[in-house]
matplotlib code that plots the C-alpha trace (Angstrom):
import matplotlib.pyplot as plt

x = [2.7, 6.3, 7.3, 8.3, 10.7, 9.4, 12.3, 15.5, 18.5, 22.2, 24.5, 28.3, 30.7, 31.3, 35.4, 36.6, 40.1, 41.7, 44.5, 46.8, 46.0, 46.3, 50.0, 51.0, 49.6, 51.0, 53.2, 51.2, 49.9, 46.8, 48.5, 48.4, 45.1, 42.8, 44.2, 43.7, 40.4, 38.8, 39.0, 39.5, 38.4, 36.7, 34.6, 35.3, 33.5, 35.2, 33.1, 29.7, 28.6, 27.4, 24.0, 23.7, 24.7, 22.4, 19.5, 19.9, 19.7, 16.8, 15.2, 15.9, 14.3, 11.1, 10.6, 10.9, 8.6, 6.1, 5.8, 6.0, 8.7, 5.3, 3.9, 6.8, 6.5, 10.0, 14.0, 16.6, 20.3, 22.7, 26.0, 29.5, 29.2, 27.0, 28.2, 28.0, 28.3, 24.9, 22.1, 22.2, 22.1, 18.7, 17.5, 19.2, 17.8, 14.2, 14.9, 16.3, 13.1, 10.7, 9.5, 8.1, 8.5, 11.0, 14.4, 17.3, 20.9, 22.0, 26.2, 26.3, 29.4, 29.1, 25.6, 24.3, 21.9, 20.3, 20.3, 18.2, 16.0, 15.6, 14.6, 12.1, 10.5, 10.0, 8.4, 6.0, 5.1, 4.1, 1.9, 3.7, 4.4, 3.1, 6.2, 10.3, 12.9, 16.0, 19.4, 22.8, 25.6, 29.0, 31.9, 34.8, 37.1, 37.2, 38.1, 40.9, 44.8, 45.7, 49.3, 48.5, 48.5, 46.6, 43.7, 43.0, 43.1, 39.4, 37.0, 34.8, 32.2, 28.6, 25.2, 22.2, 18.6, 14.9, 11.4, 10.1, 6.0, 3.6, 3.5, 5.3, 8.4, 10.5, 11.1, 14.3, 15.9, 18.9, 21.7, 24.6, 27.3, 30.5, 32.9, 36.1, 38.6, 39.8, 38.4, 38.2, 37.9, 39.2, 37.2, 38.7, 40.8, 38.8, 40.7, 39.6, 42.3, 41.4, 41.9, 45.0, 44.2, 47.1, 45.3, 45.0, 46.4, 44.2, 42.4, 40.6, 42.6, 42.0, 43.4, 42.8, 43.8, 41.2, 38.9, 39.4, 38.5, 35.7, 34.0, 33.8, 33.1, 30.5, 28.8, 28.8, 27.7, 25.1, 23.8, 23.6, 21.7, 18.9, 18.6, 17.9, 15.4, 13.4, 13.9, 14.7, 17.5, 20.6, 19.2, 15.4, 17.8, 17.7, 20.3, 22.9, 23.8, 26.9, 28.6, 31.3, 34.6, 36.9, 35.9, 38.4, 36.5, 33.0, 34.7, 35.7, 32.6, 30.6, 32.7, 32.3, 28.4, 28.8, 27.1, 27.5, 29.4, 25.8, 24.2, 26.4, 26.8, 29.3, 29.7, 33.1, 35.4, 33.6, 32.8, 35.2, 33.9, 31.4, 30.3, 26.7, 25.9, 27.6, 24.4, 21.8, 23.9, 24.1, 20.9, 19.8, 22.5, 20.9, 17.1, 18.3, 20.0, 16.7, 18.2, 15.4, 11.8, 9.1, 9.2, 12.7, 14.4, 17.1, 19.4, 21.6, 24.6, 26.8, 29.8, 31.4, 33.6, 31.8, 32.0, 28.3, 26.3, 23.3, 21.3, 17.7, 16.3, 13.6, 11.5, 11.6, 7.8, 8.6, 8.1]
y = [93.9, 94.6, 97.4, 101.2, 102.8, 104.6, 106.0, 105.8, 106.5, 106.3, 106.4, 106.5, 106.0, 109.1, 108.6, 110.3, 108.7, 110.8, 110.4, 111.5, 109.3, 106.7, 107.9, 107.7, 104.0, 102.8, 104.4, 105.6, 109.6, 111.7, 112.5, 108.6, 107.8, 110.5, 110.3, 106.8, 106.4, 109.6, 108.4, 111.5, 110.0, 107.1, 106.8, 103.5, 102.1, 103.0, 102.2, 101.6, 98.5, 97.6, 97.4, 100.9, 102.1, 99.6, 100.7, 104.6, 104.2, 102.2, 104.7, 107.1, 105.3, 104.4, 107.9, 109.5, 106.3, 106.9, 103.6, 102.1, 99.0, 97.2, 97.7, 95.8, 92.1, 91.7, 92.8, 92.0, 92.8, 92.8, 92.2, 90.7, 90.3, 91.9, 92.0, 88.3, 85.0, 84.3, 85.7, 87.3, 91.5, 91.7, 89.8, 92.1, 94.8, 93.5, 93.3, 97.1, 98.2, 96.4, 94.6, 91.3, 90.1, 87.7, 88.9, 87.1, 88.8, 87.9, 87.8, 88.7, 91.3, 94.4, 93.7, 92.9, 95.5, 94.7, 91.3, 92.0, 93.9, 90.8, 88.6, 91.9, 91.7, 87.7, 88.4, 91.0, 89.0, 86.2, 88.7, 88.0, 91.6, 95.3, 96.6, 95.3, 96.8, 96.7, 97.7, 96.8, 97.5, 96.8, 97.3, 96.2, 97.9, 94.8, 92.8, 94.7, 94.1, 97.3, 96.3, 96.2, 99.7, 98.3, 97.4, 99.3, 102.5, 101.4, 100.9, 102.6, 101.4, 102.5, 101.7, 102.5, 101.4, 101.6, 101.0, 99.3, 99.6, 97.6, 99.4, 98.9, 101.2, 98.2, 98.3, 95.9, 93.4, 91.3, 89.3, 87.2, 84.9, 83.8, 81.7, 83.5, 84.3, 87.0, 89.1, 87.4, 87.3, 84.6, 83.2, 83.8, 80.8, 78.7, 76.3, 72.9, 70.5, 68.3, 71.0, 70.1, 72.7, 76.0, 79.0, 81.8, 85.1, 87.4, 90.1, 91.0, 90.1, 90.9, 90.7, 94.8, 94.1, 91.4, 93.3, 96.9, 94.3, 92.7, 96.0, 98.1, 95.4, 94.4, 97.6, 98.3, 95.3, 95.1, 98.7, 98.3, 95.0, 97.0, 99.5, 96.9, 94.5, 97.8, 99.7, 102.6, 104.6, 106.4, 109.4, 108.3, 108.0, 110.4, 108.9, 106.2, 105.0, 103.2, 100.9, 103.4, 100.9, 103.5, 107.0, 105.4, 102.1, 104.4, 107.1, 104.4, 103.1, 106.2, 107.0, 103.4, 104.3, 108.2, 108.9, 112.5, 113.2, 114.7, 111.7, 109.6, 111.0, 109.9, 109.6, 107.7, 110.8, 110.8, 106.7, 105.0, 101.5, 100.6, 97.5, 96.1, 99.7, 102.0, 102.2, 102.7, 105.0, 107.3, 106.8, 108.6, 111.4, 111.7, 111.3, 114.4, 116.5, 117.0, 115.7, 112.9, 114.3, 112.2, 110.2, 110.1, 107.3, 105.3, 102.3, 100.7, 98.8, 97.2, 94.8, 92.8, 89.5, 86.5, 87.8, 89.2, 92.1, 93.4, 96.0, 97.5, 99.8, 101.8, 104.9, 107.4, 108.1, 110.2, 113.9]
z = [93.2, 94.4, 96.7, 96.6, 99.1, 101.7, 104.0, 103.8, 106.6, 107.8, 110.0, 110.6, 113.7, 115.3, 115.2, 111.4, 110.4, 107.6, 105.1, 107.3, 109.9, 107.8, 107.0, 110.7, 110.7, 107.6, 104.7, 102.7, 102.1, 101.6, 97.9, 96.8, 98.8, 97.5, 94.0, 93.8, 95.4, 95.8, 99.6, 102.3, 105.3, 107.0, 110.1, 112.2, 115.3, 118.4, 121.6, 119.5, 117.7, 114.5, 116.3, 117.1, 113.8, 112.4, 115.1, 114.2, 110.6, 111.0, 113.3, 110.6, 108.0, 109.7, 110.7, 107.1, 106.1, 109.0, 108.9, 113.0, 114.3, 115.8, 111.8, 110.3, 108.6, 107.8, 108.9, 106.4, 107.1, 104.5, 106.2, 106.0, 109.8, 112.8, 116.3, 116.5, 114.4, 116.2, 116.7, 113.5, 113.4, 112.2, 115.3, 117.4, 115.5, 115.8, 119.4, 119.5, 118.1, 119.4, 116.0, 116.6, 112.9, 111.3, 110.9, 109.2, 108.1, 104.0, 103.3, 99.8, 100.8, 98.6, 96.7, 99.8, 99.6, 96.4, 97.4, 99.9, 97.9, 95.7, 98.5, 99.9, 96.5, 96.9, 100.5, 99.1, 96.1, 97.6, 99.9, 102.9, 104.6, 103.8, 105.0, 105.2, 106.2, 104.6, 107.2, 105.4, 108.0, 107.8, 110.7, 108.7, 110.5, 112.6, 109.5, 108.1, 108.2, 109.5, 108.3, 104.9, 103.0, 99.8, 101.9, 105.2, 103.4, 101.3, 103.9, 106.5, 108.8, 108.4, 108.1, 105.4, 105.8, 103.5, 104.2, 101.8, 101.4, 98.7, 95.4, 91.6, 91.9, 91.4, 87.6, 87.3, 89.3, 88.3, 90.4, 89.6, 92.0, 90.5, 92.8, 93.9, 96.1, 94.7, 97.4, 101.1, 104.9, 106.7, 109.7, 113.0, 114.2, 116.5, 119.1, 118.3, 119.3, 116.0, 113.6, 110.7, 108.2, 108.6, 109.7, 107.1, 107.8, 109.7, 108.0, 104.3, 101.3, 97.9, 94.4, 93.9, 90.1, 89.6, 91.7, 89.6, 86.0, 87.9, 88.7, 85.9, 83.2, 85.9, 86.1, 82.3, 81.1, 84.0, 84.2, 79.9, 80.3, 83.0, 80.1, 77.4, 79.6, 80.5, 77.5, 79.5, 77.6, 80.0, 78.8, 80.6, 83.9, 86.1, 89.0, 88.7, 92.0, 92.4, 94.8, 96.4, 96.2, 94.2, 92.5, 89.6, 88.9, 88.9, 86.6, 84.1, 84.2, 83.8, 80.9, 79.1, 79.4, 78.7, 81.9, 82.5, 86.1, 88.0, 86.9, 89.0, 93.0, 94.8, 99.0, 99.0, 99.8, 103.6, 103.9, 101.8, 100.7, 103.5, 101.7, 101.5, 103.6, 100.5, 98.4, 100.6, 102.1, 99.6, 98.6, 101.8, 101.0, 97.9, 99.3, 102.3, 100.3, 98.3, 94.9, 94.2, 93.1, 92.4, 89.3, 88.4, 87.6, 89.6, 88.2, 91.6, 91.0, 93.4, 92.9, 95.8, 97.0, 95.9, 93.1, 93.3, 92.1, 91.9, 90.0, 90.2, 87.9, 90.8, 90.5, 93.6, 94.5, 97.5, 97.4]

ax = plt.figure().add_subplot(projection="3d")
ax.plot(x, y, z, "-o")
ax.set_aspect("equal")
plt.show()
């Protein structure tokens, strides 16, 4: 017994930063931003937290699932960082809705998401809960180097959440961790007066070459792995749902696979790369927009700083 997916939902900031308002910030234009990316806008937190975003796509997903806060056995948030170092966001979550259940946040950046579908599936296989829920949120707008143009331009803020419920959707799940600091946040400087070590720059850095070779061999030789280990062809697969970082790196992936262009959606021109929250994210744009039916097939990729990823082969059981 694993689990099947329920409800999903999202949610963004209310504030929409485009292109051009990225131009007046830093030089850069809408041209080389969209062309590069496939990134239009952004929505960053302005006076809400990661919380609420967190809390309304959680609220979201329990009512498309049915399924009630008090009825949950399990919170798992994916996230590079709530509102706080401690307590953790899914606490505060469980608090928010009034759950009474364990709750516990996982940092595997961009896969977190399917990282903490991997640790769901452990819950529900050792019969621990009938129902976890899943809220990755990410509010990296608070991370970012607004200084440098190679990296403020790629992320958003945002949130994505699923019930998950007993059942055997889960078809295919498979992780992997490499060591690297090719992409990276720095912790914020504390003040201890016994502290030698220089203190990094503030803000994300990464490596957007090593990053861009990382991805799409990641997602090819992943996604191609998923089809082998469940002898499902490409052609069997009805939805390939990618972790939005760049329209390029999924494009070159897609064609390294021959995935036709429908087969892969794509959200990133409204959220840029909201990291662990990207997938579930647009898996409840696909899941609204009326574009999953019963039965079809799903394969999930995501690729993030660690260097992680994660991919699950699911089928949608919802009507």
């Amino acid at each position: 017994m694993s689990f099947t997916i329920l409800g999903t939902g999202s949610a963004l900031p209310a504030k929409t930063v485009t292109n051009d308002d990225m131009a007046k910030l830093v030089e850069t234009s809408d041209e080389w931003i969209r062309t590069r990316t496939g990134i239009r806008e952004r929505h960053v937190i302005t006076d809400e937290s990661v919380t609420e975003i967190t809390f309304t796509a959680a609220q979201r997903a329990l009512e498309m699932s049915g399924v009630s806060p008090q009825e949950l056995d399990y919170i798992i948030c994916p996230t590079v960082g709530g509102d706080w170092i401690s307590p953790s966001l899914a606490c505060m979550i469980q608090e928010r809705l009034g759950a009474t259940c364990p709750a516990v946040d996982v940092n595997a950046a961009c896969s977190g998401f399917l990282y903490g579908l991997d640790y769901a599936d452990g819950i529900f296989a050792r019969k621990r809960a009938k129902y976890v829920l899943v809220a990755a949120a990410e509010g990296l707008s608070r991370l970012l180097n607004w200084k440098d143009r190679s990296t403020c331009v790629l992320f958003g803020d945002g949130a994505g959440a699923a019930v998950l419920g007993e059942g055997d959707s889960l078809r295919y799940l498979h992780l992997t961790a490499k060591g690297s600091l090719a992409l990276h946040v720095p912790h914020a400087p504390g003040e201890s007066p016994f502290e030698t070590n220089e203190q990094p720059p503030h803000g994300l850095v990464m490596d957007g070459r090593e990053i861009y070779r990382f991805a799409v061999s990641t997602i090819t030789a992943e996604l191609r792995r998923a089809s082998e280990e469940t002898g499902i062809p490409f052609e069997k697969v009805d939805h390939v749902l990618l972790h939005q970082a760049n329209q390029r790196i999924m494009d070159a992936a897609s064609k390294k696979l021959h995935l036709p262009p429908e087969k892969v959606p794509s959200s990133i021109a409204r959220t840029a790369n909201t990291s662990a929250a990207s997938v579930p994210i647009l898996l409840d744009q696909e899941a609204r927009l009326g574009h999953l039916h019963r039965g079809d097939i799903l394969m999930l990729c995501a690729f993030g700083a660690g260097l992680t990823s994660g991919t699950a082969v699911l089928e949608w059981t919802r009507d």
